[in-house]
PAMARDREN-201808 format. One record per residue (C-alpha): residue in one letter; x, y negated, z negated. Coordinates in steps of 0.5 Angstrom, whole numbers, plus 2048, in hexadecimal, padded with zeros to 3 digits. Layout:
// residues N
AXYZ
...
// end
This chain:
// residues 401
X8EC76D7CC
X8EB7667C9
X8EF7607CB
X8EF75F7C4
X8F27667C3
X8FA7667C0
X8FD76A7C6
X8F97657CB
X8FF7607CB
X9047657CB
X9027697D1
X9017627D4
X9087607D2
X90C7677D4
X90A7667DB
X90E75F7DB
X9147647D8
X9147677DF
X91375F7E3
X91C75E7E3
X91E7657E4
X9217657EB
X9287637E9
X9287697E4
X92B76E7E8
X9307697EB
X93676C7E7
X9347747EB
X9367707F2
X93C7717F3
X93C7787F2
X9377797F6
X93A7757FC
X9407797FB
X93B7817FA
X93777F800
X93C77B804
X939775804
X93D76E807
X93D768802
X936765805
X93276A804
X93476B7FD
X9327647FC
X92C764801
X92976A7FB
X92A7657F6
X92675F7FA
X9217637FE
X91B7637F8
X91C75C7F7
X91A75B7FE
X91575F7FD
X91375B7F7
X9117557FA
X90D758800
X90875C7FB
X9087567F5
X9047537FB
X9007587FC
X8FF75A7F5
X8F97567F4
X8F57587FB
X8F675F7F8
X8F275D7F2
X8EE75A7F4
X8EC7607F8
X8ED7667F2
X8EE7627ED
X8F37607E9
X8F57677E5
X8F476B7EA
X8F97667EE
X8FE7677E7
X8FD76E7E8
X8FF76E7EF
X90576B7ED
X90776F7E8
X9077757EB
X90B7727F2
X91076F7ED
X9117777EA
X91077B7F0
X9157757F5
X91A7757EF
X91B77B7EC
X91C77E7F4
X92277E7F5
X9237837EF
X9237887F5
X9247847FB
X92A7847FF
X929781805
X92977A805
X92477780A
X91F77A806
X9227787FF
X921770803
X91A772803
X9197757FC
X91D76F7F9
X91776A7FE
X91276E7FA
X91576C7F4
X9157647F4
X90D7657F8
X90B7687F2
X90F7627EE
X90C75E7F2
X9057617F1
X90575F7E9
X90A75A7EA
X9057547E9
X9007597E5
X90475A7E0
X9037527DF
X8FB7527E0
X8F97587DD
X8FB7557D6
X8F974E7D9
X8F17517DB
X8F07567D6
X8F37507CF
X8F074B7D3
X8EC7497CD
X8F07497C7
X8F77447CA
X8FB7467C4
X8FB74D7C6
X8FD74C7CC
X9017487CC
X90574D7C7
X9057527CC
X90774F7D2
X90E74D7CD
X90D7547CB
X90D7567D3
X9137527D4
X9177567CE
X91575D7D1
X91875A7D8
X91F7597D5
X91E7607D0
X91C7637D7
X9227617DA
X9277637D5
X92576A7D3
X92376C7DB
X92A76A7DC
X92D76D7D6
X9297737D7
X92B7747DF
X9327737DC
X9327797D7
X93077E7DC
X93477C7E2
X93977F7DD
X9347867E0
X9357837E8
X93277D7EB
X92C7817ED
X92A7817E6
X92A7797E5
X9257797E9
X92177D7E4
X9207777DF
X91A7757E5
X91577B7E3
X9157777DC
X90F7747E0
X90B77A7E0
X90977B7D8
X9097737D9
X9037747DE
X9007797D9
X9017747D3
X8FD76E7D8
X8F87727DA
X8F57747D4
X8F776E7D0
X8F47687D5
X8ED7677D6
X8EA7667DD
X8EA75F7E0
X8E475F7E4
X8E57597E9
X8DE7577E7
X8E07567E1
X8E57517E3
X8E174D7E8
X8DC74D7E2
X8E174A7DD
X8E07437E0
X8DB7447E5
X8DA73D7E4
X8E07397E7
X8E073F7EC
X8DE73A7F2
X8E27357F0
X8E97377F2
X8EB73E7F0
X8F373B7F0
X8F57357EF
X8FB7317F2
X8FF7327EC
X9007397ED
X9047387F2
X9087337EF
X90A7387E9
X90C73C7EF
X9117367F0
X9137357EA
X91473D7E8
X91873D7EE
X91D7387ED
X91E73B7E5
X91F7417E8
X92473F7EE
X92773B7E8
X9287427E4
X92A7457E9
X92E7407EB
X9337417E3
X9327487E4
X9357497EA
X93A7437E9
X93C7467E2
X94274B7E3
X9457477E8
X9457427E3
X9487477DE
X94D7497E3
X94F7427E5
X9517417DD
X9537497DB
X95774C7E1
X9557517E6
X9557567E2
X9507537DD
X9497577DB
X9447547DA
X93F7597D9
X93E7597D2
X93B7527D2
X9377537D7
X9347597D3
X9327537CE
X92E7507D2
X9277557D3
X9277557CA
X92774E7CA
X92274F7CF
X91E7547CA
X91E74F7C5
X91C7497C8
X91674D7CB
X9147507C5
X91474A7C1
X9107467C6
X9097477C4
X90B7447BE
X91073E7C1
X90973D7C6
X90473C7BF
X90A7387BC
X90A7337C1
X9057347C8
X9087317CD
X90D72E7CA
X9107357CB
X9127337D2
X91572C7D0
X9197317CB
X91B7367D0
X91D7317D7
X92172D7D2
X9257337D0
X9257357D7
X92872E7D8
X92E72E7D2
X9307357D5
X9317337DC
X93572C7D9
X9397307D6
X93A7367DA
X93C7307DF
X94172D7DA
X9457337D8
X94A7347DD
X94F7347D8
X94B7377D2
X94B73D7D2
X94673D7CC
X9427387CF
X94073D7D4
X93D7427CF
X93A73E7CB
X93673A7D3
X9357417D6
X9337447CF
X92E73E7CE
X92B73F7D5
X9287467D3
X9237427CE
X91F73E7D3
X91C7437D8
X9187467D2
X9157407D0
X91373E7D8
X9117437DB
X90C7467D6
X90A73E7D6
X90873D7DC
X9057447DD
X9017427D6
X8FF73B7DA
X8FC73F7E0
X8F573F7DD
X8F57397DD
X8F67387E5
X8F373F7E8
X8EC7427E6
X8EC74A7E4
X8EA74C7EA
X8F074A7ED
X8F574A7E8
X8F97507EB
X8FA74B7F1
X8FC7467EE
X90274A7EA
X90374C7F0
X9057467F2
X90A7447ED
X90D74B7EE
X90E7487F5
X9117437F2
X9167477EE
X91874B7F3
X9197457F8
X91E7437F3
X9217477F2
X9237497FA
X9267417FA
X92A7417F4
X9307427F8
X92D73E7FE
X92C7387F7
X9337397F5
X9377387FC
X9327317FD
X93472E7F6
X93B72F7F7
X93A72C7FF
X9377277FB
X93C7267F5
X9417257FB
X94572A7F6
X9477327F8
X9477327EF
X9437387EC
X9417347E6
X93E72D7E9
X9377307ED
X9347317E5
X93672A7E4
X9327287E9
X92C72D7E8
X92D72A7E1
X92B7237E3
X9257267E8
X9237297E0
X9227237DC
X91F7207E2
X91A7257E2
X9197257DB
X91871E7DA
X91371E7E0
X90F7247DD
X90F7207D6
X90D71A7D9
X90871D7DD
X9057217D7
X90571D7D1
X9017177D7
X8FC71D7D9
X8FA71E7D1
X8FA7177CF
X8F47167D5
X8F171B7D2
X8F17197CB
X8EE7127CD
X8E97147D1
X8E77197CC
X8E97127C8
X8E370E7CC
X8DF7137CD
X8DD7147C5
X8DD70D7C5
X8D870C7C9
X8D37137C8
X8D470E7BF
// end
């Protein structure tokens, strides 16, 4: 199969589908507690036990490819993500569930990464693809979630057993990858750009996107945390938030679809794009104690910005990290991700300590000066970079004339 061929992109695609379906049996939990007689830690230790997984095979992902490749890695993870969740389909003792829910975030954590550099290695050479894809894979990751989650809900109607079931979605998905995706042979990779290969192989800006991605994804973590607290504190107790929340994977999906377009459109003015509507989201989450509708309109806002950075910065990784260390250095901005998503909480209690103030709404308002800051910073930065670029480009024609 050629990567030119239709269902390529759509086999590469499908496995991103999978990537944020850890949460999807959440709604099963309760009943599972109560079937097998569960305390509330355990219950929840099910649902945060993949993540910790993730982050520990993220790490060694890329070691694990460079060893069998990068779609026997994909693979590995794919068969791990079906066998791991779909065990519980007739399990009943729950240690061994703990370790079958583990087997499923170290298969994410397998393909977590590579979902990015497989569309990175194999579309290196033609950007405006690649770049297409990569929205299109935020897209699926938001599509993923959402109908993972409704369709664990479905059959819950059947028995909690049974929304664990959506995980076997992974086998037709690995049958779909394996005869669709071409090899990627490490040689090829290290060929790519063999020349800069004795240079540094990742340079030093890798690891600040992964600071810069941490930060985003603290600050998103952050409203999504904060949101229905802040809801509640204008709606009363009884107040469900739930459909808002709902709202947020479309806009998701839109935003990741049409990035290949918005990237062509503007480069990396996309990134201006997407930091200041991330700042006018947080000023007015931060502004809206009282209004109820500017709430939803700051938390609705704040749906657009991940799928214009994200696909961004992996877009950018090209540019800091040859072919051959590609998955590494997704690896690193996924670290990055994770990072930040772990101190979301932590971020919050800091800028309430520093505020000086107990009220929910002023943490954005500071996160929303360290945005402008950082915006300004970045455009500062980039428009002195390619003005030195022009003119030495300027003098060098001017003295070869």
């Amino acid at each position: 199969m050629k990567k030119n061929s239709i269902l390529t992109p759509l086999a590469i695609l499908s496995i991103s589908l999978l990537l944020t379906s850890a949460t999807a049996i959440n709604g099963a939990l309760p009943q599972m507690r109560q079937s097998l007689g569960m305390t509330t830690t355990q219950g929840e230790l099910v649902a945060t036990v993949p993540a910790l997984a993730v982050v520990l095979f993220v790490v060694l992902s890329s070691f694990i490819a460079q060893k069998i490749g990068v779609k026997k890695t994909i693979q590995l993870g794919l068969i791990l993500v079906g066998i791991g969740g779909a065990a519980p389909l007739v399990l009943t003792n729950y240690p061994i569930i703990l370790v079958s829910r583990f087997l499923l975030g170290a298969g994410f954590g397998l393909f977590n990464s590579l979902a990015v550099s497989v569309i990175n290695l194999l579309y290196r050479e033609v950007p405006n693809k690649r770049a297409t894809l990569l929205g299109y894979r935020g897209a699926a990751e938001n599509i993923g979630s959402a109908a993972m989650t409704l369709l664990a809900g479905a059959l819950l109607a059947f028995g909690w057993k049974f929304s664990f079931g959506v995980y076997l979605l992974a086998f037709p998905i690995l049958v779909l990858f394996t005869i669709a995706v071409p090899e990627i042979k490490q040689a090829q990779e290290e060929n790519t750009n063999q020349s800069n290969d004795t240079k540094a192989q990742v340079r030093p800006q890798v690891y600040l996107l992964a600071i810069f991605a941490s930060f985003l994804v603290m600050t998103f973590m952050a409203i999504g945390v904060r949101f229905p607290a802040m809801v509640v504190t204008m709606r009363g107790a009884g107040y469900n938030a739930s459909n808002f929340l709902a709202v947020m994977p479309i806009i998701g999906i839109v935003t990741g679809a049409a990035f290949g377009y918005v990237n062509r459109l503007l480069g990396r003015k996309c990134l201006y794009l997407g930091l200041a509507l991330l700042a006018f989201a947080t000023l007015l989450i931060g502004r809206s104690e009282n209004n109820f509708s500017l709430l939803l309109i700051g938390y609705f806002i704040s749906g657009i910005p991940g799928s214009l950075i994200f696909p961004f910065i992996y877009n950018s990784l090209n540019n800091y990290a040859s072919a051959s260390k590609m998955n590494f250095a997704t690896s690193v901005i996924l670290i990055g991700c994770n990072l930040g998503n772990f101190i979301a909480p932590f971020g919050l209690s800091l800028l309430q300590k520093i505020a000086g103030s107990d009220n929910l709404f002023i943490p954005f308002q500071l996160l929303f000066g360290v945005i402008v800051i950082m915006l300004a910073a970045i455009v500062v930065k980039q428009t002195n970079f390619f003005r030195k670029k022009t003119l030495k480009t300027t003098q060098s024609t001017s003295n070869n004339n």
